[in-house]
C-alpha positions as CSV (number, residue, x, y, z in Angstrom):
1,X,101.3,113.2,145.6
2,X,103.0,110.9,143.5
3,X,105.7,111.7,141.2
4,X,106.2,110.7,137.6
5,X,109.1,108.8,136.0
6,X,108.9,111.0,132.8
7,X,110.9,114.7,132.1
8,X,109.3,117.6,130.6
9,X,111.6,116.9,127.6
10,X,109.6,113.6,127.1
11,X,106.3,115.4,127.6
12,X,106.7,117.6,124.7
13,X,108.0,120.7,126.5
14,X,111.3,122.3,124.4
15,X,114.7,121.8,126.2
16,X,115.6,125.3,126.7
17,X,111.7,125.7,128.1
18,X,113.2,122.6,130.4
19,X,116.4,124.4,131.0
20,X,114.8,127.0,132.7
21,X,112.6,125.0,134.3
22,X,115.7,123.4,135.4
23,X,117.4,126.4,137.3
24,X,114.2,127.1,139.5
25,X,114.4,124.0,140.6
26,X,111.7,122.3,138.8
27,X,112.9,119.1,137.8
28,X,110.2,116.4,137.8
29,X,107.1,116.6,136.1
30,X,104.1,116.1,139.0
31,X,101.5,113.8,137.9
32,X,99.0,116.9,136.8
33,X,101.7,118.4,134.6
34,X,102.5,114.4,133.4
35,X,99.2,113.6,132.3
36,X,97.5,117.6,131.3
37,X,100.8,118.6,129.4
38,X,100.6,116.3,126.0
39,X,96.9,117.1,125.7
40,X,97.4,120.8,126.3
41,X,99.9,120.8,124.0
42,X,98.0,118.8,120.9
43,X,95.4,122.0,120.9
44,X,93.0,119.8,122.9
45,X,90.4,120.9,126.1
46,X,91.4,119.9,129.3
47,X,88.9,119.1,132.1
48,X,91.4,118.7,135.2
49,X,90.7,117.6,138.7
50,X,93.5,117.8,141.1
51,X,94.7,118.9,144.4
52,X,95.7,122.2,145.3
53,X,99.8,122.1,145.5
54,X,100.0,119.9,142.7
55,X,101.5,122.1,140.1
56,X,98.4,123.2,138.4
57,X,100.0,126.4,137.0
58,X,103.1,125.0,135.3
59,X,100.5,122.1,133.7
60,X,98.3,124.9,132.1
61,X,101.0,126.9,132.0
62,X,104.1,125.7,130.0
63,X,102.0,124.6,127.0
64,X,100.6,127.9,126.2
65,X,104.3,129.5,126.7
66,X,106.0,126.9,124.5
67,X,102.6,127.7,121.7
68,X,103.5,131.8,121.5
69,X,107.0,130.9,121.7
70,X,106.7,128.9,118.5
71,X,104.1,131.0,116.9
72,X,105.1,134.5,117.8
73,X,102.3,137.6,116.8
74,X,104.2,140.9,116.2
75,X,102.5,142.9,118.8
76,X,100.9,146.2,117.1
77,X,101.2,149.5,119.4
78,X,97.2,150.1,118.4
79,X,96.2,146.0,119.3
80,X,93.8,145.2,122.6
81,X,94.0,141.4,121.5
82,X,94.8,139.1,124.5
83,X,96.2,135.8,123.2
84,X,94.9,133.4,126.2
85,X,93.0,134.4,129.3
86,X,93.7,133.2,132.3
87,X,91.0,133.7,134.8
88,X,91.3,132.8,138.4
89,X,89.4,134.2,141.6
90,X,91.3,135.8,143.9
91,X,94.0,138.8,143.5
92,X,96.5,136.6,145.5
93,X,96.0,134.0,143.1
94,X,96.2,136.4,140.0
95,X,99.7,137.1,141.6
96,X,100.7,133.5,142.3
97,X,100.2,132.2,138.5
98,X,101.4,135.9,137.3
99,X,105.0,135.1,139.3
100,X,104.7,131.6,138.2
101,X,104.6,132.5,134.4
102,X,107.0,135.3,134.4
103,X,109.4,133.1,136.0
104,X,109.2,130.3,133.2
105,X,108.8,132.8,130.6
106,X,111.9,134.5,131.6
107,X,113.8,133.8,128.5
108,X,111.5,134.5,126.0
109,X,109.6,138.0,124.5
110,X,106.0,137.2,125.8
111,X,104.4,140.3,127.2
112,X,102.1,138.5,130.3
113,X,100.0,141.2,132.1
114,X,98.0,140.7,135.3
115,X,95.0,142.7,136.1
116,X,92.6,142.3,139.7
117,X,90.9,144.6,142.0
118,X,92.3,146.7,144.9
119,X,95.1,148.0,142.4
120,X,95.4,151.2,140.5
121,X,93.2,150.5,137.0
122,X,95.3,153.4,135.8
123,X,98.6,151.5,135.8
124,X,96.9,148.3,134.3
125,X,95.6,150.1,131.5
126,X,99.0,151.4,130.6
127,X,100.4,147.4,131.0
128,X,97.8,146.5,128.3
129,X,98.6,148.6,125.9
130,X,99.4,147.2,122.7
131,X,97.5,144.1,124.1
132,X,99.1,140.7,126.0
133,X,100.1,137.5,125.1
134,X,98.7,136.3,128.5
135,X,96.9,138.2,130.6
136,X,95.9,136.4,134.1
137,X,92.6,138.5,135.9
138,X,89.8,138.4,138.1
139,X,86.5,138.6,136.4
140,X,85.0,141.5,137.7
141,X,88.5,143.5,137.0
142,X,88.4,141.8,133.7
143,X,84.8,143.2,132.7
144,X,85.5,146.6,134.1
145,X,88.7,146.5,131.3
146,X,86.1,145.3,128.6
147,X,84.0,148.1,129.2
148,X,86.1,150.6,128.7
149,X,87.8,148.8,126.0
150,X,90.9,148.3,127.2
151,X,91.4,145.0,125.5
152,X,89.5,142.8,123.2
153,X,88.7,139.3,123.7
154,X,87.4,138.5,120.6
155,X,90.8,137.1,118.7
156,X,91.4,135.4,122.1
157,X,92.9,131.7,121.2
158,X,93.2,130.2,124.8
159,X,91.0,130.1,128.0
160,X,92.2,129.1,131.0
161,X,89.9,128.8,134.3
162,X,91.9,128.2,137.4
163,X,90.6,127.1,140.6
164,X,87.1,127.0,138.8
165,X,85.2,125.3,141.8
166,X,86.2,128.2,144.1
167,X,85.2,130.8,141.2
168,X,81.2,129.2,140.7
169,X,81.0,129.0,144.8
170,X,82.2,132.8,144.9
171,X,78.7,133.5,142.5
172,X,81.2,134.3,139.8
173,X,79.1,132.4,137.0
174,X,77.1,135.4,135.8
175,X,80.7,137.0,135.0
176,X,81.6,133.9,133.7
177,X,78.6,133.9,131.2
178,X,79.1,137.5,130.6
179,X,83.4,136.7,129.7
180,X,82.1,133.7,127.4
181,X,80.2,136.2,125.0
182,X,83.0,138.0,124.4
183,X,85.5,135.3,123.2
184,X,85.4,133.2,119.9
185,X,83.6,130.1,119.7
186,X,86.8,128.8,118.7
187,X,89.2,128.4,121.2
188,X,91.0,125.9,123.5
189,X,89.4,125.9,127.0
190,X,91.5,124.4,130.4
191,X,89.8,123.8,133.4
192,X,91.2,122.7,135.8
193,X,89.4,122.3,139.4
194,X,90.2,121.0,143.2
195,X,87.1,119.7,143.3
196,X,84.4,118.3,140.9
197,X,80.4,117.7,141.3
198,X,77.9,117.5,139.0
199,X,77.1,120.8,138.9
200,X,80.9,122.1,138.2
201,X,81.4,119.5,135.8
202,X,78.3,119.9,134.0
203,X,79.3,124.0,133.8
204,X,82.6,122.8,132.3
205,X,81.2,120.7,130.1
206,X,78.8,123.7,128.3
207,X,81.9,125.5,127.6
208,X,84.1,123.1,125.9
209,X,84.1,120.6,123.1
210,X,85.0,116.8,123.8
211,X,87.5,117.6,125.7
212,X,90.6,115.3,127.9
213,X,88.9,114.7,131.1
214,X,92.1,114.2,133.9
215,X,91.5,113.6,137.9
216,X,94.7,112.8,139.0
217,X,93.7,112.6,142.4
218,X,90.3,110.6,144.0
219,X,87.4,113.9,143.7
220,X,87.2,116.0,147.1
221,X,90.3,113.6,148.9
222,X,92.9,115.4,151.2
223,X,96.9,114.7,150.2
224,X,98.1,111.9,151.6
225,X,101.1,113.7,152.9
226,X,99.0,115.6,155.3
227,X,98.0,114.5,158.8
228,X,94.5,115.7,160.1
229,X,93.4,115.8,163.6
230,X,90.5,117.1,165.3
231,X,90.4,118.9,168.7
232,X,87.1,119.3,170.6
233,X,87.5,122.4,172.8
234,X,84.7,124.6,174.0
235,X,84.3,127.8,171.7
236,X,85.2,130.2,174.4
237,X,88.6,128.3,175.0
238,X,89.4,128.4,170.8
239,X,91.6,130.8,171.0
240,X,93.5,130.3,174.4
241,X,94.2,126.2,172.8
242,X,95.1,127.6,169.6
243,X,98.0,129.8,171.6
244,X,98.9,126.8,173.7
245,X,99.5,124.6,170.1
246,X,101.2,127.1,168.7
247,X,103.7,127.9,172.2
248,X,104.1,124.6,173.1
249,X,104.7,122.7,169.7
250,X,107.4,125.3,168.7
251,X,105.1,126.5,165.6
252,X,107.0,129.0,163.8
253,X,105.0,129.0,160.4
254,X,101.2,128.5,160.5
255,X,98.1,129.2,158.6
256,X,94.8,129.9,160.6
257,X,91.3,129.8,158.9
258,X,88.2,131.7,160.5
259,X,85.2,132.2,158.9
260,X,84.5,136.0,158.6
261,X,86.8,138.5,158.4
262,X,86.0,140.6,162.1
263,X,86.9,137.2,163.1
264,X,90.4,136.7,161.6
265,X,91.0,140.6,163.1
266,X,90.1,139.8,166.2
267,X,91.9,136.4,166.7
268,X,95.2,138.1,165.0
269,X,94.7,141.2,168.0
270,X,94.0,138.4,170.7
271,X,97.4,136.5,170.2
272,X,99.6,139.5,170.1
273,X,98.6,140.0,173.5
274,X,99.1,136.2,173.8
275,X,103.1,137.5,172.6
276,X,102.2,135.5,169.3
277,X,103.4,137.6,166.0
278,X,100.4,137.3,163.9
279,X,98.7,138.9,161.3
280,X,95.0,138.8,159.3
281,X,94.5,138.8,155.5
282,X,90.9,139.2,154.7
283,X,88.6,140.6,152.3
284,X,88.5,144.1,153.8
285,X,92.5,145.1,153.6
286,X,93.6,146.9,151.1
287,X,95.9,144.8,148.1
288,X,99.0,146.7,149.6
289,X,97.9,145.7,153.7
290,X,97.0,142.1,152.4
291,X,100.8,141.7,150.1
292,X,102.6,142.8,153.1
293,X,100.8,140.5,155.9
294,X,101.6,137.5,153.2
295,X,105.2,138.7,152.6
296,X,105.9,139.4,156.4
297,X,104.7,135.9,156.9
298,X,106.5,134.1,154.1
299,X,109.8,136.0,155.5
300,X,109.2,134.6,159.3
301,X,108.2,138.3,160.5
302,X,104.8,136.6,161.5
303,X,103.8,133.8,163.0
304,X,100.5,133.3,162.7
305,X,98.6,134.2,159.4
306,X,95.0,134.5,160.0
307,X,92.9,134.3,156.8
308,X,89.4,133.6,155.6
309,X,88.9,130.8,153.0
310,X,88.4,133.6,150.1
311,X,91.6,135.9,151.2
312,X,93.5,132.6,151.5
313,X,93.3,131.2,148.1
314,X,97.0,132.0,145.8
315,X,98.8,131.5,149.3
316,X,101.6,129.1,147.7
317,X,104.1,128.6,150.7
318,X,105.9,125.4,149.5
319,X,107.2,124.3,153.1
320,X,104.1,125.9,155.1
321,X,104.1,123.1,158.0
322,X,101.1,123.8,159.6
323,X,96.9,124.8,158.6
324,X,94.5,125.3,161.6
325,X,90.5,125.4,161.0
326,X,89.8,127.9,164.1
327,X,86.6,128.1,162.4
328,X,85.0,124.8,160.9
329,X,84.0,125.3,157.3
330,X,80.6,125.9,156.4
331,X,81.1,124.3,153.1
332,X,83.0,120.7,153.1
333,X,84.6,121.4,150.3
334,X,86.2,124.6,151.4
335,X,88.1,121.9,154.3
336,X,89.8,120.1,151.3
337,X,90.9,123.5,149.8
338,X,91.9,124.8,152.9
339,X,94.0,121.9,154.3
340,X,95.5,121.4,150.7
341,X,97.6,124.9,151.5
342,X,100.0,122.0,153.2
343,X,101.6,119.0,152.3
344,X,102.3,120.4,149.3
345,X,104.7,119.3,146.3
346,X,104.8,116.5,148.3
347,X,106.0,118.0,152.0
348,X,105.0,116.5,154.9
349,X,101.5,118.8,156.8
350,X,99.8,118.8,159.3
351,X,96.0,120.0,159.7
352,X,94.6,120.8,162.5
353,X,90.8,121.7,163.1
354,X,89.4,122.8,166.6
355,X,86.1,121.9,167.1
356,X,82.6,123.3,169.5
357,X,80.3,121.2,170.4
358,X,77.8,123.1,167.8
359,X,80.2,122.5,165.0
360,X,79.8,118.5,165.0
361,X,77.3,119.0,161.7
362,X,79.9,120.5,159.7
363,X,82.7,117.7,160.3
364,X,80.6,115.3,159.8
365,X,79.5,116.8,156.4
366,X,83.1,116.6,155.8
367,X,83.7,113.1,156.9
368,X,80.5,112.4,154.7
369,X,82.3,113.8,151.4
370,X,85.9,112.7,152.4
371,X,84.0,109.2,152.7
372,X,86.6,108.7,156.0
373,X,86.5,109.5,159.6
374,X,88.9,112.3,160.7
375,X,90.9,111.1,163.9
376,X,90.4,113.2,167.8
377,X,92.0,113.7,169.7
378,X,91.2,115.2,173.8
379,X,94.1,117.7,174.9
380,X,94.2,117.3,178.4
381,X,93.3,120.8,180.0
382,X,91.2,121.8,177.4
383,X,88.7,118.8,177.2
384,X,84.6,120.0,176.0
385,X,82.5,120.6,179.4
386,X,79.0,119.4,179.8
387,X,78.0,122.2,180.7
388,X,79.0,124.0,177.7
389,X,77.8,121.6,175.6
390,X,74.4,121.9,176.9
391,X,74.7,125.5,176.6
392,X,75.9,125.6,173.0
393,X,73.6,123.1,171.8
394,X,70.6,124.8,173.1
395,X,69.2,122.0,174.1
396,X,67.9,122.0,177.5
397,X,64.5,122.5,178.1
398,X,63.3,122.4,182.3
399,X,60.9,120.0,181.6
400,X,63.4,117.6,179.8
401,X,66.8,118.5,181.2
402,X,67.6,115.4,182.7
403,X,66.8,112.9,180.2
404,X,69.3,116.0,177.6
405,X,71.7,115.6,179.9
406,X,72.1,111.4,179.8
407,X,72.3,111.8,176.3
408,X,74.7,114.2,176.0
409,X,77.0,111.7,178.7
410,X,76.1,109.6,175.9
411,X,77.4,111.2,173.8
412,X,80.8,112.4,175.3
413,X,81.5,109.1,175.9
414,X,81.3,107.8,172.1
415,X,83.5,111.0,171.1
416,X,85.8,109.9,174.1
417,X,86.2,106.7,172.4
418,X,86.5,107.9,168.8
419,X,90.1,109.2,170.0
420,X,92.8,109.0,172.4
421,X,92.5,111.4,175.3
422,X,95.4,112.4,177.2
């Protein structure tokens, strides 16, 4: 990630908005905020592509503070309205941009409200009393507000939709639809996206009017700041080489992706008894289970944070070293999302992804949309068997066994040569 030679002064943002900017630390525009600030300030649409870690909140973010700072709305005990709308997928990520705005709202009045699932619906109905000058939800926590009429949408002036790709891949597009109704044809619309395809940008482009397309970054790339490797292992030996990385290279901080979530339980049981400190975060906790597993492993009370992609998303660890993909991604987007949860604000990451022999379709649907061929690497001790590979690839049938297993050779041999084995 590339930084910018301009200040937020420069970009429009006020100077006591910049001061406290200033004493959390923020000093440097990132090229996101650089380029989506002016146009989000001028009352334009914003169709943004960038990286996660890239500063997406504060882009969105700052304008829409700086706009109710200057054009304050006495807030009437009676009102439901909700000024802008921040919608975003996860509850970890409602959190995330909630902490994020309350922190650079600190100096002003704004009332900012957060409302997601696995939380009492009692307590947020008391917080939006009297309505919200930002209010930051999931969807389907959002509609189950409407429909008790707990707030109105229909003076809403701004609509934000964060992390929008991972929203339309979660099936949230029905709620979507459903949101839309309720809010005024006239409005300034942000979305802002990791990713972009047709299909996302063509959803974007239904809901908004001409608006400043931004990609900061090349479409579905990886941050240059992080290093990738792969590491063939046999499944069965996953778990015992991700123990061994994490022992031997002195790991303290590190982020583990599985697919399901009886499978980020498991692993987190199966390196305790490894003597690893670990943790899972997955769809199944409870809110309170799921905070405390982040915040034990944001204070170095874990080690190993096991999550699946969904769970996972609103992690923001600034310094996180370390992302391993126990579990290929199904999707080849969902690599770019997960690795981006390093390297970020431009740190130094490394990603690691361990790979069964049955899992070679799915890197190289990755390789395919990263346009680029992730390095591998053979740990010594833990190099792919034939054997297994015969296994896991099903392959073998009597009557053509032996001509399988030449090609298989084969083909150990071209993945010996794609990297360095030691």
């Amino acid at each position: 990630m590339s930084e910018t030679t301009s200040t937020f002064v420069s970009l429009g943002i006020a100077p006591e908005l910049a001061q406290q900017l200033d004493r959390l630390g923020i000093k440097t525009p990132t090229e996101i905020q650089a380029q989506a600030i002016p146009p989000v300030l001028d009352g334009q649409d914003v169709l943004a592509g960038a990286q996660t870690g890239t500063g997406k909140t504060a882009a969105f973010g700052l304008p829409v503070i700086q706009r109710f700072v200057n054009q304050p709305k006495a807030r009437e005990a009676n009102s439901k309205d909700i000024r802008a709308l921040v919608l975003v997928p996860t509850r970890e990520l409602a959190q995330q941009v909630f902490d994020n705005l309350t922190a650079y709202a600190a100096d002003s009045e704004l009332k900012i409200v957060t409302a997601y699932g696995g939380t009492s619906m009692k307590v947020q109905v008391q917080n939006l009393k009297g309505g919200a000058d930002i209010l930051i939800a999931t969807p389907g926590r959002l509609l189950d507000h409407a429909h008790v009429k707990t707030l109105y949408l229909g003076n809403t002036e701004v609509l934000v939709l964060d992390e929008a790709d991972r929203m339309l891949d979660m099936g949230f597009m029905p709620d979507i639809q459903r949101v839309l109704r309720k809010l005024p044809r006239e409005r300034q619309t942000l979305f802002f996206s990791a990713t972009f395809d047709s299909k996302i940008k063509a959803v974007a482009y239904r809901m908004m009017q001409t608006p400043a397309e931004l990609q900061v970054t090349p479409t579905n790339s990886t941050a240059e700041t992080v290093q990738q490797m792969v590491y063939p292992v046999d499944k069965r030996r996953k778990r015992e080489l991700l123990a061994y990385l994490i022992g031997s290279r002195n790991w303290q901080q590190v982020l583990v992706f599985t697919r399901t979530r009886q499978g980020s339980d498991d692993l987190a049981k199966e390196l305790k008894l490894d003597g690893i400190k670990a943790a899972s975060i997955n769809g199944d906790k409870s809110q309170g289970a799921r905070q405390k597993a982040l915040e034990d492993f944001k204070s170095g009370k874990v080690r190993a944070l096991i999550a699946t992609d969904v769970a996972a998303r609103g992690i923001d660890i600034a310094e996180l070293e370390q992302v391993v993909n126990f579990d290929m991604p199904f999707k080849a987007e969902d690599y770019v999302h997960r690795i981006g949860r390093t390297g970020r604000a431009g740190k130094s990451g490394f990603a690691v992804s361990l790979m069964s022999p049955d899992e070679e379709p799915l890197l190289e649907a990755i390789e395919r949309l990263l346009d680029q061929r992730l390095p591998q690497e053979w740990l010594q001790g833990y190099e792919p068997s034939l054997e297994v590979q015969m296994d896991e690839s099903q392959a073998p049938r009597r009557k053509g066994r032996s001509a399988d297993k030449r090609k298989m050779k084969a083909k150990l041999k071209i993945h010996a040569n794609r990297g360095k084995k030691k």
